[in-house]
C-alpha positions in Angstrom: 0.0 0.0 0.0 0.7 3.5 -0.8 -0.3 5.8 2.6 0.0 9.6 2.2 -0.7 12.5 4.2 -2.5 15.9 2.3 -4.0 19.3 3.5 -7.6 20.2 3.2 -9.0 23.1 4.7 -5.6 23.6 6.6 -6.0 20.1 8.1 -3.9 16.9 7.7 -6.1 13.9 6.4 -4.6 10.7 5.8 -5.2 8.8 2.9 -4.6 5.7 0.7 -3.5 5.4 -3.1 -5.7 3.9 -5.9 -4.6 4.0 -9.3 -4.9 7.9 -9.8 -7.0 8.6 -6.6 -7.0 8.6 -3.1 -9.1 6.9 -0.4 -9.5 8.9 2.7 -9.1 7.1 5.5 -12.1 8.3 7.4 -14.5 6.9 4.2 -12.8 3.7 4.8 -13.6 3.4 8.8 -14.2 6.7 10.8 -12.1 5.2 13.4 -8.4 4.8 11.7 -6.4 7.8 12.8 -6.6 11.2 11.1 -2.7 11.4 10.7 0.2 8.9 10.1 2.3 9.3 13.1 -0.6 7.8 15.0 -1.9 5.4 12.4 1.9 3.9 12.6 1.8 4.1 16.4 -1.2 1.5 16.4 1.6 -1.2 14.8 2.1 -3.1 11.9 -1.9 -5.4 12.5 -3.2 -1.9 11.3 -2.3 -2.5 7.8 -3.8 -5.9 7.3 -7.3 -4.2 8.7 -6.6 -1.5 6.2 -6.0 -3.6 3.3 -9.6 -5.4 4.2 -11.2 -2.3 4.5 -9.8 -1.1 0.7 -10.5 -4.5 -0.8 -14.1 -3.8 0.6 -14.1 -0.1 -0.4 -16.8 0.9 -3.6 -16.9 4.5 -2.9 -15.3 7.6 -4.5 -11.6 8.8 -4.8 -10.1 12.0 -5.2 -8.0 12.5 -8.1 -4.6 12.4 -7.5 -3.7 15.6 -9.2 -6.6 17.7 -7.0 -4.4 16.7 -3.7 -2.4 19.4 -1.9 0.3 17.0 -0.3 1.6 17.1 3.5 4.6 15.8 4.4 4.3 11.8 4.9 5.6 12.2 8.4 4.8 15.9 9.9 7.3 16.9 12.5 9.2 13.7 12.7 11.1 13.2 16.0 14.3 11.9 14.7 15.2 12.8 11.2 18.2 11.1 10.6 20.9 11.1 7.2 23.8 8.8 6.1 26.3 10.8 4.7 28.7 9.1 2.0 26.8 6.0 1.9 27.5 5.1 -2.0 31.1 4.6 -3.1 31.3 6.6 -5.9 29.5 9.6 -4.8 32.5 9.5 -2.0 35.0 9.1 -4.6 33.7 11.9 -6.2 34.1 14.6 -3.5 37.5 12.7 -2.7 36.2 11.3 0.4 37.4 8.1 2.3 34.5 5.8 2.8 33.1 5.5 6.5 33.9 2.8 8.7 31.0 2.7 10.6 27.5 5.0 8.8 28.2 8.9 8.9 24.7 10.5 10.8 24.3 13.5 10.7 20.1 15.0 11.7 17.7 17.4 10.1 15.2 19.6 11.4 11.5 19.7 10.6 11.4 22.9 9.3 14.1 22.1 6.7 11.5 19.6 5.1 9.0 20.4 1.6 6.4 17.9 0.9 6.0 16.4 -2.6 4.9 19.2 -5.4 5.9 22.1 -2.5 8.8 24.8 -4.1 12.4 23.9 -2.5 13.7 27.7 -1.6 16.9 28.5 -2.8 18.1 30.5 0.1 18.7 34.7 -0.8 22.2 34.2 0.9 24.0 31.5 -1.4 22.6 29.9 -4.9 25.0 27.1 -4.0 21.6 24.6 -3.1 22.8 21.0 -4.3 20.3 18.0 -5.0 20.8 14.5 -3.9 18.9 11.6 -4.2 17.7 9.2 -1.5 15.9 6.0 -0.9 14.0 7.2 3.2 13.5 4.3 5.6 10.1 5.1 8.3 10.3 3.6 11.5 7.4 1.3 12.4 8.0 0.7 16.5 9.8 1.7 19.3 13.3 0.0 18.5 16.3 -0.2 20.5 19.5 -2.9 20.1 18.2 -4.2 16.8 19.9 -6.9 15.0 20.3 -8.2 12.1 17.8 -10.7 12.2 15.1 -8.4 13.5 15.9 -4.8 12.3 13.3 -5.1 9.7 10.5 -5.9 11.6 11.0 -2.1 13.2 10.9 -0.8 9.3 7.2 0.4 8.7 7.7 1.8 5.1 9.8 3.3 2.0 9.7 6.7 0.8 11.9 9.3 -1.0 14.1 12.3 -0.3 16.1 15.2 -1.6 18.6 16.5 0.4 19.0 19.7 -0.9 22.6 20.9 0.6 24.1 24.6 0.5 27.7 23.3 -0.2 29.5 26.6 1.4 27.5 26.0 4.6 28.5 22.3 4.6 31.7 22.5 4.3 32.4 25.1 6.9 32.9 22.5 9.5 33.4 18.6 9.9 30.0 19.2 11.0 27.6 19.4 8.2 24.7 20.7 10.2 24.7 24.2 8.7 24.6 23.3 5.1 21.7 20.1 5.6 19.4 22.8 7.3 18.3 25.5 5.2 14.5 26.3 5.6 12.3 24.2 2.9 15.3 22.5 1.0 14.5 19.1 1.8 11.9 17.3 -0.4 10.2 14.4 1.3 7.3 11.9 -0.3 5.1 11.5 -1.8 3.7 8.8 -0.1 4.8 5.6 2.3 5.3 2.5 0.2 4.8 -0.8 2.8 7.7 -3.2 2.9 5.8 -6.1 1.0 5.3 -3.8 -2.1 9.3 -3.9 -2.0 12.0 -6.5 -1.3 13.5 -7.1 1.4 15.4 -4.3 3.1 14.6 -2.3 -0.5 17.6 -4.0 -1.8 18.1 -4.2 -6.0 16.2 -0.9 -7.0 16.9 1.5 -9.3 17.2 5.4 -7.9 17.4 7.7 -10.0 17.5 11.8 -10.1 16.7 14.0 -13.3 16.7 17.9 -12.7 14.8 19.2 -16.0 13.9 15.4 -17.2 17.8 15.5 -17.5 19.3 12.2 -15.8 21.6 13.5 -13.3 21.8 10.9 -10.7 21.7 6.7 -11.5 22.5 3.8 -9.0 21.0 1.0 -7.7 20.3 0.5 -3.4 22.7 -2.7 -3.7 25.4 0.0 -4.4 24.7 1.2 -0.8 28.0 0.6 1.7 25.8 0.1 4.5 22.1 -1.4 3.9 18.9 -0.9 5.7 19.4 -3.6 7.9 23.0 -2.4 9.2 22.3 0.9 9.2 19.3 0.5 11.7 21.7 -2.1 13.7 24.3 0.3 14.4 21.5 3.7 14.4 19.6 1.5 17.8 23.1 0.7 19.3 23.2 4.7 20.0 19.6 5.8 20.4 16.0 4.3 20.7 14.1 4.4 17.5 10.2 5.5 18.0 7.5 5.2 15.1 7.4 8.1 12.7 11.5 8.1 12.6 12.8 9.3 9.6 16.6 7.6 8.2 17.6 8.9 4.8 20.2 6.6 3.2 22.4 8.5 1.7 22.8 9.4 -2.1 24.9 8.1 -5.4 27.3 9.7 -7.7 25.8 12.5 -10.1 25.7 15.7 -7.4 26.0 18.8 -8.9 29.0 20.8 -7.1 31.8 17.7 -8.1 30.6 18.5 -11.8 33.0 20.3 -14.6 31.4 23.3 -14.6 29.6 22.6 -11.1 25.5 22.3 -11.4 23.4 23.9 -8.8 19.2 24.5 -8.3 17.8 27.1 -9.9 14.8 29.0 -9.4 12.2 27.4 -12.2 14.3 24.0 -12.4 12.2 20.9 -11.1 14.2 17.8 -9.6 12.7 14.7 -9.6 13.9 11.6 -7.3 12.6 8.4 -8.3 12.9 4.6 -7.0 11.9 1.6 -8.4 8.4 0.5 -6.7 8.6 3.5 -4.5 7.3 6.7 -6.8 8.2 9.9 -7.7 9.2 12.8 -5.3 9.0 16.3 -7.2 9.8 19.7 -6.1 10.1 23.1 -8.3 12.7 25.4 -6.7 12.2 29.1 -6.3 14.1 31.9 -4.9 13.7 32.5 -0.7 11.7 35.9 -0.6 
């Protein structure tokens, strides 16, 4: 199943995809949860009851393309990103690869849902895309191991992280340069794991900026997986549901490139994984 979150009247509703609609929740049972962080906080037996209820479902749908989307996750309390997690995107900054996964967090507000305008910010045009396979937590998670760490794994989705180069590289620390208001694209949607293989290993991701292929790799070309990431991620803090981990992004980023490529107000970036969807953002310039 594909489970999204969109604005109506100012208000988060949750929904389900159907071909080129969506199912709110409330038509399918007025007693599923009005948002996601609390539909995942009622555990994995939720999503068989909601697959009976859509199998059952005869109603309407709202088009797809009438939807204002939310962000899959609003206000996430962890959002957590591996840093040089493919080997030739850290070749091509001349970066060793990490021993152990390279975390580094973003805030909420740094975050643009699916069809919302990234800002390039007024003080530096240096905004950077990056391509990402997103990992949602499913449970409250702590010492996972390799035989379990899936079962804490609730979805799939996609991400941009949109990084102001300068600001990243003023420090070790790349806090500055991750955290620009509105520069992060997350969505559209949470894809459930069985839609996917396990751990969403063998699929193609993919970033074109102007239906121009910038970014191509496949998640196998990942240095740590899903399942080792979220290993060594609960040896340090305890997961909870609605956790956020961003796995890092392939070869193809803009400031490495001979002459370096950077967003521009008007350009749309599009990140896409195989059997996840399509994440798309415009960009336009921070009033």
């Amino acid at each position: 199943m594909k489970i999204l979150q969109y604005k109506e009247n100012e208000q988060i509703k949750l929904a389900v995809k159907r071909h080129d609609g969506v199912i709110p929740l409330a038509l399918l049972d007025a007693g599923f949860p009005g948002d996601m962080k609390t539909l995942i906080e009622k555990g994995m037996a939720v999503l068989n009851e909601l697959s009976k209820k859509m199998s059952a479902y005869n109603g309407p749908t709202i088009p797809l393309d009438s939807i204002e989307f939310a962000l899959p996750v609003n206000n996430p309390e962890r959002f957590l990103c591996l840093g040089l997690n493919y080997v030739d995107h850290a070749k091509e900054g001349n970066n060793s690869l990490p021993e152990h996964p390279a975390i580094f967090m973003r805030t909420p507000t740094s975050l643009a849902a699916h069809n919302q305008s990234l800002l390039l910010p007024k003080v530096n045009n240096k905004l950077d895309y990056e391509a990402e396979l997103l990992v949602v937590i499913g449970k409250q998670a702590k010492y996972l191991t390799v035989d379990n760490a899936l079962d804490a794994v609730w979805g799939y989705s996609l991400f941009n992280d949109g990084s102001v180069r300068p600001y990243q590289r003023w420090s070790t620390q790349w806090t500055m340069g991750k955290n620009f208001d509105q520069t992060g694209g997350f969505g559209p949607w949470i894809v459930t794991p069985d839609e996917l293989p396990l751990g969403a290993k063998g699929l193609n991701i993919e970033m074109r900026l102007n239906d121009q292929v910038m970014q191509q790799a496949n998640t196998d070309d990942m240095v740590f997986d899903v399942v080792n990431t979220l290993v060594q991620i609960s040896e340090c803090m305890t997961l909870q549901p609605g956790d956020c981990i961003a796995m890092g992004t392939p070869s193809g980023v803009g400031y490495p490139r001979n002459p370096p490529v950077f967003l521009q107000p008007g350009d749309i970036a599009e990140v896409e994984v195989q059997g996840v969807g399509i994440l798309r953002n415009g960009i336009v310039l921070e009033e």
